[in-house]
C-alpha positions as CSV (number, residue, x, y, z in Angstrom):
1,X,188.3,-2.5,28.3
2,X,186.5,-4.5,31.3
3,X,183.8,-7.5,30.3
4,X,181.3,-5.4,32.1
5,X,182.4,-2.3,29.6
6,X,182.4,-4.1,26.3
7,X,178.6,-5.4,27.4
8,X,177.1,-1.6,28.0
9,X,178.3,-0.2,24.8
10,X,177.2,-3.1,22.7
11,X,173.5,-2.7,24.9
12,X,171.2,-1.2,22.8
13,X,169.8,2.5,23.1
14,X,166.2,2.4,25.0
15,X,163.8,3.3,22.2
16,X,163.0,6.5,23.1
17,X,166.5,7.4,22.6
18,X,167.3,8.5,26.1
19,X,170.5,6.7,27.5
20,X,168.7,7.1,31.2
21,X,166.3,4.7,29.9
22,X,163.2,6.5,31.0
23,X,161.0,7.1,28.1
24,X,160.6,10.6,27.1
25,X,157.6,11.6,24.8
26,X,159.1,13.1,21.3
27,X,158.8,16.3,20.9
28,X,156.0,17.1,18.5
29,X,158.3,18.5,15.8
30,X,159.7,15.2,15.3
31,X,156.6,13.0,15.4
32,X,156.7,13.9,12.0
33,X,160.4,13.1,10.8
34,X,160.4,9.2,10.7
35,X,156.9,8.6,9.3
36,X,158.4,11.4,6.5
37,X,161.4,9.7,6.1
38,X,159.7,6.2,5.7
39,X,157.5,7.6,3.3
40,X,160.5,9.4,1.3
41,X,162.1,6.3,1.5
42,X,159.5,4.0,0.0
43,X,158.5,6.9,-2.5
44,X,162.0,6.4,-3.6
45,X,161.8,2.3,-4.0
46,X,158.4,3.1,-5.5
47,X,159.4,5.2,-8.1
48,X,162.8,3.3,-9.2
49,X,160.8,-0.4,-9.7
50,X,157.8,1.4,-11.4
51,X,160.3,2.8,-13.4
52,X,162.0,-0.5,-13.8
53,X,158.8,-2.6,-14.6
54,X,157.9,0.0,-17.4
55,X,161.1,-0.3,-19.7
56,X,161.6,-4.6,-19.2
57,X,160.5,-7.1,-21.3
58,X,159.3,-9.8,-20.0
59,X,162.1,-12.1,-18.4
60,X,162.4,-15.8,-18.7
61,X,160.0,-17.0,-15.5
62,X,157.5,-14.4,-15.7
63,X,155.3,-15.3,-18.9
64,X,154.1,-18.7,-17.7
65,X,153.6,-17.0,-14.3
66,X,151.5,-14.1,-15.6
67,X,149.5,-16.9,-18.3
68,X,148.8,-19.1,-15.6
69,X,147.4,-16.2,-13.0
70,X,145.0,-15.9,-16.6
71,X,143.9,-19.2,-16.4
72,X,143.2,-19.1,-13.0
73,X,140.9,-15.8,-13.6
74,X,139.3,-18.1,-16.5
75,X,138.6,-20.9,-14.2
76,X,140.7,-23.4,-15.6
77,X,141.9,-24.5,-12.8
78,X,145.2,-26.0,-11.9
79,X,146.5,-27.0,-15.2
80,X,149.6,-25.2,-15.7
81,X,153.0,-24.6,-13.3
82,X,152.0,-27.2,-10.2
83,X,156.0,-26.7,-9.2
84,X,154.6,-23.6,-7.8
85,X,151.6,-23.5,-5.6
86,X,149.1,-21.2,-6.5
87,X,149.0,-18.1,-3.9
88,X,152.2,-15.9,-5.7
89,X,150.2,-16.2,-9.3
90,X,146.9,-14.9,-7.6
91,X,148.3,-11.9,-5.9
92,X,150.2,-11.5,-10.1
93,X,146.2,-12.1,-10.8
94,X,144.8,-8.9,-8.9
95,X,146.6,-7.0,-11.5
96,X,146.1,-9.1,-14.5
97,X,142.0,-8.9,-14.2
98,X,142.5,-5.2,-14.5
99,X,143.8,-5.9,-18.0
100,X,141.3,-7.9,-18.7
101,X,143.5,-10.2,-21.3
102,X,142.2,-12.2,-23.7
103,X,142.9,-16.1,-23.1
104,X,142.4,-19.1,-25.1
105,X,140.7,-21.4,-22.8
106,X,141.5,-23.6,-25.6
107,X,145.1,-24.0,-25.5
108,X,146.6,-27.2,-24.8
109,X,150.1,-26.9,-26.0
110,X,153.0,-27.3,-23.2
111,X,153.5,-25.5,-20.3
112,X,157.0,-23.7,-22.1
113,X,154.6,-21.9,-24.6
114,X,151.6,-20.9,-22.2
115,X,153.5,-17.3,-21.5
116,X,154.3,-16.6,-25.2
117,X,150.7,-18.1,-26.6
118,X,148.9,-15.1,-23.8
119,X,151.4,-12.2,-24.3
120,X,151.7,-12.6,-28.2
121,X,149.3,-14.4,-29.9
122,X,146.4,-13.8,-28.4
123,X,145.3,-10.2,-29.2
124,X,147.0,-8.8,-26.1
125,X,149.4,-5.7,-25.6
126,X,152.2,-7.2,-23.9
127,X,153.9,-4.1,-22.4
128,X,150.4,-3.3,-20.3
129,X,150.0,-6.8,-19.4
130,X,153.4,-7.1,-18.0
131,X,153.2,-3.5,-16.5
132,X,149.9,-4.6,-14.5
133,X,150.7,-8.0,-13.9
134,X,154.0,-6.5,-12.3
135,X,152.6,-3.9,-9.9
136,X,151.0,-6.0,-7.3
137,X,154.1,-7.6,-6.5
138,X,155.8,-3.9,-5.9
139,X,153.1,-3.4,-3.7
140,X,153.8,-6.2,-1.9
141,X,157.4,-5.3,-2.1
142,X,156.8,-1.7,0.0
143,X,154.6,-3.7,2.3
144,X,157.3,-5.8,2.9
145,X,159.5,-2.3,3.6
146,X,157.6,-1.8,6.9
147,X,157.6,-5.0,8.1
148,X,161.3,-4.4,7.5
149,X,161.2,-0.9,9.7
150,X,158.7,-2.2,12.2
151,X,160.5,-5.3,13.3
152,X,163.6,-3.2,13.5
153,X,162.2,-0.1,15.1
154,X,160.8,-2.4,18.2
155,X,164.2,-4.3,18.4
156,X,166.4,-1.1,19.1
157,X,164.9,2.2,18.2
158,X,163.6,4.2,15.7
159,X,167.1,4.8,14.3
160,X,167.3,0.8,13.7
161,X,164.2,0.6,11.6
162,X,165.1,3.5,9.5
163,X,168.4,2.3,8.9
164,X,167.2,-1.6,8.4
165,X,164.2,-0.1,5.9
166,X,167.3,2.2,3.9
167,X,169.3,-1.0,3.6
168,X,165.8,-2.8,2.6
169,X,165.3,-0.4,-0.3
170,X,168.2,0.6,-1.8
171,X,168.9,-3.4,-2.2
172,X,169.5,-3.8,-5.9
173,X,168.3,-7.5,-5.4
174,X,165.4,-6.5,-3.9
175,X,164.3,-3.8,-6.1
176,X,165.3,-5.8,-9.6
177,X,163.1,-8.8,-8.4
178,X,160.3,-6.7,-6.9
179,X,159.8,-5.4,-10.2
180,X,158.4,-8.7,-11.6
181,X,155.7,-10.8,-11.7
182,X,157.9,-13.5,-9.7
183,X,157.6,-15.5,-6.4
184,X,160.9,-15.0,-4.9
185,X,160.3,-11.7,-3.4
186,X,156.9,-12.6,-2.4
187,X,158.3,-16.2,-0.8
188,X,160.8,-14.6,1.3
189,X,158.7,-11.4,2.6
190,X,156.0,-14.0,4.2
191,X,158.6,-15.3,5.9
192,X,159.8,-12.3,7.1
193,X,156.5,-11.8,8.4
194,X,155.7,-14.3,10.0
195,X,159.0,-14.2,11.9
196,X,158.4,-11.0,13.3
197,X,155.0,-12.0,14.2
198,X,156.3,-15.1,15.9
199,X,158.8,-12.3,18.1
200,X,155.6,-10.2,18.7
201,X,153.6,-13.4,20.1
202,X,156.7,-13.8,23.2
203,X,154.3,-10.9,24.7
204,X,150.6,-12.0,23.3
205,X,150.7,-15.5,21.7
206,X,147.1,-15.6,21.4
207,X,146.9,-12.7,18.9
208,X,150.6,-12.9,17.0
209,X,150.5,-16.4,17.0
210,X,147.7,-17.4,15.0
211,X,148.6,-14.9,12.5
212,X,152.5,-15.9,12.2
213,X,150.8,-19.3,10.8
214,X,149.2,-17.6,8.3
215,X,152.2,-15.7,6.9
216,X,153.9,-18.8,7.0
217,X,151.1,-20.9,5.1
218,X,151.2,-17.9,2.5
219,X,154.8,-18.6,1.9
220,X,154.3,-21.9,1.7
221,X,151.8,-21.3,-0.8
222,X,153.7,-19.3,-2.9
223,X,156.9,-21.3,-3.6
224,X,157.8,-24.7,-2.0
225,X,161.7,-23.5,-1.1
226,X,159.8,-22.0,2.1
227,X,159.7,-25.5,3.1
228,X,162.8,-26.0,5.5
229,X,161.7,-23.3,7.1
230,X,158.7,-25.3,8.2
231,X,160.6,-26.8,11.7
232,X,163.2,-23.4,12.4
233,X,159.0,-21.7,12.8
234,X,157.5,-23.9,14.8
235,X,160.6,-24.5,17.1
236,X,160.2,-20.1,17.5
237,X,156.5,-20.6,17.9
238,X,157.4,-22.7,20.7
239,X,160.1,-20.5,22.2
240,X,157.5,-17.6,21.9
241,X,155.0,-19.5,24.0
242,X,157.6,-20.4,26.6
243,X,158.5,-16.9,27.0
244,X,155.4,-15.5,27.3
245,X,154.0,-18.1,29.7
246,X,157.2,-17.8,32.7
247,X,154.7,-17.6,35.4
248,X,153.1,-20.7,35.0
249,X,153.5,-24.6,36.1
250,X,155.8,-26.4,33.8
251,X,153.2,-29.0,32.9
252,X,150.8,-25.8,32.5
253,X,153.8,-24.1,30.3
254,X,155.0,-27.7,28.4
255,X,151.1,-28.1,27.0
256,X,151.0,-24.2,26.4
257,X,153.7,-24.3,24.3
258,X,153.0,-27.7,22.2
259,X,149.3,-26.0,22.0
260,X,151.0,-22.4,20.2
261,X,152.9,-24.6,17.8
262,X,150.6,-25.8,16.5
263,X,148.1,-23.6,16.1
264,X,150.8,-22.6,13.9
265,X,151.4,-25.4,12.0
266,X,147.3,-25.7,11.4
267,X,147.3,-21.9,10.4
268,X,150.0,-22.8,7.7
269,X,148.6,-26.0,6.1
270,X,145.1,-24.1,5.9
271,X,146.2,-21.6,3.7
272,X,148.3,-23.9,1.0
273,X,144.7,-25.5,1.4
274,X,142.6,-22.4,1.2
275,X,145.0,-21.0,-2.0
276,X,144.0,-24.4,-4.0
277,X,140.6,-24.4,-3.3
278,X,140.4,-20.5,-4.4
279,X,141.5,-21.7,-8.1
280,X,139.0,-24.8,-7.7
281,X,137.2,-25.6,-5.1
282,X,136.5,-29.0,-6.4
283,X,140.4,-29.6,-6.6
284,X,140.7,-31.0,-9.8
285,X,144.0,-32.1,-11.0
286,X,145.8,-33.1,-13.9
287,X,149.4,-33.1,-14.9
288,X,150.5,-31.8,-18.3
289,X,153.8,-33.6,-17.9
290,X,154.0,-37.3,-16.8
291,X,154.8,-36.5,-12.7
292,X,157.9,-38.4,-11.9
293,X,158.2,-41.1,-8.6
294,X,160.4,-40.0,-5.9
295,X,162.4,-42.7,-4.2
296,X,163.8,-42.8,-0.6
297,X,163.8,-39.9,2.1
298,X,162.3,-37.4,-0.4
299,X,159.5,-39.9,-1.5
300,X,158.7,-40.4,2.3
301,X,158.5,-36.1,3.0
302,X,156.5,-36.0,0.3
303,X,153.9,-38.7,1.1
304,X,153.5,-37.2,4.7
305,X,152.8,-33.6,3.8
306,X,149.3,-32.3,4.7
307,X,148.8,-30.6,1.2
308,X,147.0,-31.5,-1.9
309,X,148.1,-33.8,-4.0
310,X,149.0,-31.1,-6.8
311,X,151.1,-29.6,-4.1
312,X,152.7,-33.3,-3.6
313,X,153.1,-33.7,-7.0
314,X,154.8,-30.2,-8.3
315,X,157.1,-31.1,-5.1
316,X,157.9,-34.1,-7.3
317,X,158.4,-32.1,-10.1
318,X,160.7,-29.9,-8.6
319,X,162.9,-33.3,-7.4
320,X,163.0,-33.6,-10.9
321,X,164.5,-30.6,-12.1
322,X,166.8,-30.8,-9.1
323,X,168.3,-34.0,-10.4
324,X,168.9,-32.5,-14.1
325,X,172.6,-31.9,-14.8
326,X,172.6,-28.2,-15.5
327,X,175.0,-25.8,-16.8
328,X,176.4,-23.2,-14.5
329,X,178.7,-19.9,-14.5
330,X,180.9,-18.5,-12.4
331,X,183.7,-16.4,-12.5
332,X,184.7,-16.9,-16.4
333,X,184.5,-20.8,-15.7
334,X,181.4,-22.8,-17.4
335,X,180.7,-26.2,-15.3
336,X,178.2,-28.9,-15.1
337,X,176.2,-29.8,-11.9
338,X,176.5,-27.8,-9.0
339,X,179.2,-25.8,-7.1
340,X,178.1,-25.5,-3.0
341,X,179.6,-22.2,-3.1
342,X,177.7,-20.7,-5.7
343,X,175.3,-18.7,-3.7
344,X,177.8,-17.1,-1.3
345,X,179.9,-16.3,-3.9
346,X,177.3,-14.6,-6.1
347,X,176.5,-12.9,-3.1
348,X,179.7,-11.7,-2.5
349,X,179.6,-9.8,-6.0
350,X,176.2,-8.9,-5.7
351,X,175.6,-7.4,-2.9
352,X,176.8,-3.5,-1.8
353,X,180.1,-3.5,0.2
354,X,178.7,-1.5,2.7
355,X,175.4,-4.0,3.2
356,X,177.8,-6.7,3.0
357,X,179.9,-5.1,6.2
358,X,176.4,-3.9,8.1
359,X,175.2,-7.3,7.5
360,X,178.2,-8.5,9.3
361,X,177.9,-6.1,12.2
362,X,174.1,-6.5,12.6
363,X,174.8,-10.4,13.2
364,X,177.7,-9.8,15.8
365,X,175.5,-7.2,17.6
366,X,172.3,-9.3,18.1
367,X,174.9,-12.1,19.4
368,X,176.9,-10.0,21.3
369,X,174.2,-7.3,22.7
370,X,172.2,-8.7,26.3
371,X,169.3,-6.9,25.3
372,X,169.2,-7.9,21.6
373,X,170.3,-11.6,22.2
374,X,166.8,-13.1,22.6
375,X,165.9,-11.9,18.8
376,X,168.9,-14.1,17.3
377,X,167.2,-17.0,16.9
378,X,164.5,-15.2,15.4
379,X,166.7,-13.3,12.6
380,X,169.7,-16.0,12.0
381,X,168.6,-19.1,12.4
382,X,166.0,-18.9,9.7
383,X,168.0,-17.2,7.8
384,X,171.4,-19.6,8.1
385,X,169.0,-22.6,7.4
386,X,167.3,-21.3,4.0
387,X,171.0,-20.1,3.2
388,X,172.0,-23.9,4.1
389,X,169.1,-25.1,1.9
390,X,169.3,-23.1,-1.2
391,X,173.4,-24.1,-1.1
392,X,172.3,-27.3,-1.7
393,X,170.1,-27.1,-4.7
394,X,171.2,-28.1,-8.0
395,X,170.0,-24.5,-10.0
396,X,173.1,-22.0,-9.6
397,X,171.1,-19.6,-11.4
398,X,171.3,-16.5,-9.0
399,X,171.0,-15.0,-6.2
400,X,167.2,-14.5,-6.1
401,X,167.3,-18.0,-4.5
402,X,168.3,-16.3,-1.3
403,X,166.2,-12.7,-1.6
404,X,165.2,-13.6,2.3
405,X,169.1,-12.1,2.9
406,X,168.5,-8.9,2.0
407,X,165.2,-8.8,4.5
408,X,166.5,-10.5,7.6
409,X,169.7,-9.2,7.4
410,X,168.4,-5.8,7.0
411,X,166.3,-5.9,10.5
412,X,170.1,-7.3,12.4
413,X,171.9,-4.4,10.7
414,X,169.5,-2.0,11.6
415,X,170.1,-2.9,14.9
416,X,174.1,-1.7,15.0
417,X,172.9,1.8,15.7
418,X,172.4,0.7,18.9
419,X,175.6,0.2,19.8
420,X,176.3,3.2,22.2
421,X,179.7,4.5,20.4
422,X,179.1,8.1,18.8
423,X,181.7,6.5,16.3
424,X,179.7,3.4,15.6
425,X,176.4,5.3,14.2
426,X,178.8,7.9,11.9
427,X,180.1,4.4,10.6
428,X,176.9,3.3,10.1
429,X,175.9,6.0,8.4
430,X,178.0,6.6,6.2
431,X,177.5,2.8,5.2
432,X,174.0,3.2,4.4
433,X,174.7,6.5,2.0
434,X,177.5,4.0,0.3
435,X,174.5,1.2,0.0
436,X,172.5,4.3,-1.9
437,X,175.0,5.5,-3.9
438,X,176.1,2.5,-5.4
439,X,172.4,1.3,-5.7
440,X,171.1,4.2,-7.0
441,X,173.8,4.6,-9.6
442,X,173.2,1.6,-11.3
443,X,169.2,2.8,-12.1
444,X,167.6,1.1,-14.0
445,X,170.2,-1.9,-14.7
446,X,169.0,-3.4,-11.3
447,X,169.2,-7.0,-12.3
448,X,172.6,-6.8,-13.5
449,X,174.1,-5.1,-10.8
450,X,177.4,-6.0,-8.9
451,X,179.4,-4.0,-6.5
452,X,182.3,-1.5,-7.2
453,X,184.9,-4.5,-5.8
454,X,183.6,-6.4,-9.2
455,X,183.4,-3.7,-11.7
456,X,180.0,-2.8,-11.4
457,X,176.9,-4.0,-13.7
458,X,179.3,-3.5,-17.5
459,X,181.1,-6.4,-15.9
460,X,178.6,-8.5,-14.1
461,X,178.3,-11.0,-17.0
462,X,181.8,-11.6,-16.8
463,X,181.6,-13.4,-13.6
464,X,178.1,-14.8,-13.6
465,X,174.7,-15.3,-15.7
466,X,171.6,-16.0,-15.9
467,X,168.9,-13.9,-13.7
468,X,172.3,-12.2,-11.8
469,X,172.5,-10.5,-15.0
470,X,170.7,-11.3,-18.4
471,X,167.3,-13.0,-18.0
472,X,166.1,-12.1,-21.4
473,X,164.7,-8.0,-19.8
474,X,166.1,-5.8,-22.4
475,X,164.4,-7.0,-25.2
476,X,162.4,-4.0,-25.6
477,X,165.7,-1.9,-25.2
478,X,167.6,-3.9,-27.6
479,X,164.5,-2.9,-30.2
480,X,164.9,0.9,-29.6
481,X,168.9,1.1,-29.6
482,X,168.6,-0.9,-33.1
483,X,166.4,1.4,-34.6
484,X,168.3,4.7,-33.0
485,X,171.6,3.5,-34.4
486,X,171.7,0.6,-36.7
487,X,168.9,1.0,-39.2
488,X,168.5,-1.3,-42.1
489,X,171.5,-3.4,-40.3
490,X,171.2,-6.9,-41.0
491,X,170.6,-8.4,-37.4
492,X,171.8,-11.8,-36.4
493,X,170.1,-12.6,-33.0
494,X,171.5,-15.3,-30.6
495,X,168.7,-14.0,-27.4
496,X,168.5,-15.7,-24.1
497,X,164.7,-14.9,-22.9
498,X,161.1,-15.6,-22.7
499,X,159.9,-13.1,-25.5
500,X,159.0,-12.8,-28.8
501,X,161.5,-10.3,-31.1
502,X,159.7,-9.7,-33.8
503,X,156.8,-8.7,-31.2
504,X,159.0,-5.5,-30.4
505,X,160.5,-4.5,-33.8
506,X,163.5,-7.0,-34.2
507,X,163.7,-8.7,-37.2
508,X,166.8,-10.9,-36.9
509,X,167.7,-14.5,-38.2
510,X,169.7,-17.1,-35.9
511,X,173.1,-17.3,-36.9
512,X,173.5,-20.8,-35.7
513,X,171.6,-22.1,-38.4
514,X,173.4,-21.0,-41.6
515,X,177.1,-21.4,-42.2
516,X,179.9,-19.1,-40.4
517,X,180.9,-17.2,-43.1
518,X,177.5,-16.4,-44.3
519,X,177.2,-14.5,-41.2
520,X,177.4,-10.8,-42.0
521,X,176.3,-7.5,-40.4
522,X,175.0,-7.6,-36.5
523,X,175.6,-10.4,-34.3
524,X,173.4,-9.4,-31.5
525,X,174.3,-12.0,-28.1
526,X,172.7,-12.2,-24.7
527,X,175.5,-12.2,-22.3
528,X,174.4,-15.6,-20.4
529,X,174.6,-17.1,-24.1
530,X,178.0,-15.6,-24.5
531,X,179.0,-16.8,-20.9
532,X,177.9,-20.9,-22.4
533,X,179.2,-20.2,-25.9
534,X,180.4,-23.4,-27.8
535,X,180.7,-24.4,-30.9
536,X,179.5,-22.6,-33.8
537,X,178.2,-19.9,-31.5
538,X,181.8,-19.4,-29.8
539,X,183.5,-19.5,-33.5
540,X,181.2,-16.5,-34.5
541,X,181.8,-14.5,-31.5
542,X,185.6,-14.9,-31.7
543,X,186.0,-14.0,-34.8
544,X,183.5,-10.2,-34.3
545,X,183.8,-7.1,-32.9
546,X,182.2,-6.0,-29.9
547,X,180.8,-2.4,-30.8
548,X,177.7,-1.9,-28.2
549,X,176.2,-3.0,-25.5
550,X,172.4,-2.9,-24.0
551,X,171.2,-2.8,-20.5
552,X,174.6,-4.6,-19.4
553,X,172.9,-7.8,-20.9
554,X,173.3,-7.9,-23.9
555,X,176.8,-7.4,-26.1
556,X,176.4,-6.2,-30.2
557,X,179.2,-7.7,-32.3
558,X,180.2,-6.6,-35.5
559,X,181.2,-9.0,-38.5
């Protein structure tokens, strides 16, 4: 095949779907079909993390979270969890006040026992506080879902953004995390946002412009890991300026285009501004924990950013904890410090073959594609630069460190329907129904999902741990499967999580703290604990027998 060949069939379909490239008007039969199928397809995403945040406990980042969206209600300002800036914990708020918890204005105690002290100690029903503190940020999550379809459906078609929105929700990452009351989901759908509003401003950067700075202050004010994606904006600001302003004089054009920037710079650092001023207007700010000094290039950054100094100092905070020697997983080996390829590789098992290979394709497309080549920047860059960031922390706790993937990648797969090859699209398709089926077969175990190459989510823990697979959610099940089947058992509980057993039923002793061989019954294990064994712990799981296992996080020995 000719050069000239290989370039029409990788030229995207006009988005009317006629290959003549004059736009037809659809016929009125199917003006219905893709808003009913983006409907049907975020009913389904709906219904499956609804379903999701009903049966988990809390996991281990959601309590303080949820406590400190409480304290804000209370007016207590910023007192708790300055690593994270405040916008993610008021949106977690809006569903909080309809709870109306109680919370002891009172407490003083450390930051670790904030969550606990609100959910059990305080008069509260945790399951409804959870439930509600949970369901704004699946709200967000569907919002997020046509984003997803728009910013697809205006690259190549209607086709693309109902393929990129099918990827988008049947993405067990996506659905497990948009189920909580976390900022990683939140975090990485701004950005998504404001990316597409920065490709919408290369026709009117008056109007997309502005707002693109807002969705980027909002992620910036949700979790401080938007942060390198500070320049990689404003560098697309800029081409989105110089691309809508062709016609005019360079000097005209240059001062056009530094103008657009930033306006969208400004945007951003008004909200982090306006999202602390929200929880106290008169900024008050003290540190629980002593706020450590930063040294050299990072201690320079930090100094220079336009934020509060709350925001300066949880950025300090977060220096710290990236300089803490932890313990990671992978692949049956227990190390120290941090491996670069973690995240790729935890990608690799946790992802759906057939997003993994539409991924792949979407990214060759918008490179290789004439008429799709302008939105590459847009789509990879971002994404290859927060990939290149979050590779170099120190936390090799999962992949929910990279949930912008599953977003941005989902608008460039989208786009390999456009390819004009009949086979291409029957390909495609029958990738996305893999993506389904494999997603949809591991309901409800969402957080502990990994692909059929990897043995699914019964075998997740053998290859990685923490939030990829046990974060302390199936507390609530472990309660229920205890009473079903092991009544008046003698429980020995070894639990890897932010709540509270005897809260839900389960009244277990620590089998740590007494002699091996006065260990006797149930020895009940979370399977990131299991994954770190040592010691005594490792002696008593060696010497049991594994009869039962809950929610693919949690493994029941027998002794």
């Amino acid at each position: 095949m000719m050069a000239s060949e290989q370039q029409t069939a990788l030229d995207p379909v006009p988005a009317s779907g006629a290959r003549d490239g004059k736009v037809r008007q659809p016929r009125p039969a199917r003006r219905w079909l893709v808003p009913l199928l983006v409907v049907v397809l975020l009913a389904q995403m709906a219904a499956v993390m609804v379903t999701t945040a009903v049966q988990q406990t809390p996991t281990i980042d959601e309590p303080v979270y949820v406590a400190t969206a409480a304290e804000y209600l209370h007016g207590q300002g910023i007192r708790y969890n300055p690593e994270h800036p405040p916008l993610g914990k008021l949106v977690v708020a809006v569903g909080v006040a309809i709870t109306d918890p109680h919370v002891d204005t009172a407490f003083d105690g450390p930051q670790i026992d904030l969550g606990p002290h609100l959910l059990y100690e305080s008069g509260n029903d945790p399951w409804r506080l959870m439930f509600w503190a949970r369901l704004p940020v699946i709200v967000l999550t569907l919002l997020f879902g046509l984003v997803v379809f728009a910013f697809a459906r205006e690259l190549a078609g209607r086709a693309a953004g109902l393929t990129a929105l099918a990827l988008y929700a049947f993405s067990p990452d996506v659905v497990a995390h948009g189920s909580l009351a976390t900022l990683d989901v939140p975090t990485a759908g701004f950005l998504l946002t404001s990316v597409w509003l920065l490709w919408r401003a290369r026709l009117r950067p008056r109007r997309y412009g502005p707002l693109a700075g807002l969705a980027l202050g909002a992620a910036l004010a949700t979790k401080m890991s938007a942060l390198p994606a500070v320049p990689v904006l404003v560098a697309l600001a800029a081409l989105s300026v110089w691309s809508a302003r062709r016609g005019d004089e360079t000097r005209r054009r240059l001062l056009r285009v530094l103008a657009g920037a930033t306006v969208v710079a400004l945007a951003a650092v008004a909200v982090v501004w306006a999202s602390y001023l929200v929880v106290d207007p008169r900024l008050r700010w003290t540190s629980q924990d002593q706020v450590p000094v930063v040294h050299g290039l990072r201690g320079t950054l930090v100094d220079l950013l336009p934020f509060p100094q709350a925001y300066a100092d949880g950025m300090r905070l977060q220096f710290r904890f990236e300089n803490h020697p932890w313990e990671g997983f992978l692949f049956g080996r227990m190390y120290t410090g941090h491996l670069w390829y973690y995240l790729p590789a935890a990608l690799l098992v946790k992802t759906p073959l057939g997003l993994l290979v539409l991924w792949a394709a979407g990214a060759v497309v918008l490179v290789a594609a004439r008429r799709l080549r302008p939105a590459a920047p847009y789509l990879l860059v971002p994404a290859g630069v927060l990939l290149a960031s979050a590779m170099t922390g120190s936390r090799d706790f999962g992949t929910r460190y990279a949930l912008f993937l599953p977003m941005f990648l989902a608008v460039a797969a989208g786009c390999v329907v456009a390819v004009r090859r009949r086979l291409s699209r029957v390909v495609t398709g029958a990738l996305v129904l893999f993506v389904a089926a494999s997603s949809l077969l591991t309901f409800p175990f969402y957080l502990p999902y990994s692909n059929e190459a990897f043995g699914g989510p019964a075998r997740t823990h053998l290859r990685l741990h923490d939030s990829n697979v046990d974060w302390g959610q199936d507390l609530g099940r472990l309660a229920e499967r205890l009473r079903e089947r092991y009544p008046d058992e003698r429980i020995w509980l070894v639990y890897k999580g932010s709540g509270l057993p005897s809260a839900y039923g389960i009244e277990a002793s620590d089998p740590r703290e007494v002699p091996v061989d006065d260990v006797h019954g149930l020895l009940v294990v979370s399977d990131s604990s299991v994954a770190k064994a040592k010691g005594r712990l490792a002696e008593l799981i060696d010497s049991s027998r594994p009869v039962d296992e809950v929610g693919h996080s949690i493994t029941i020995y027998r002794r």
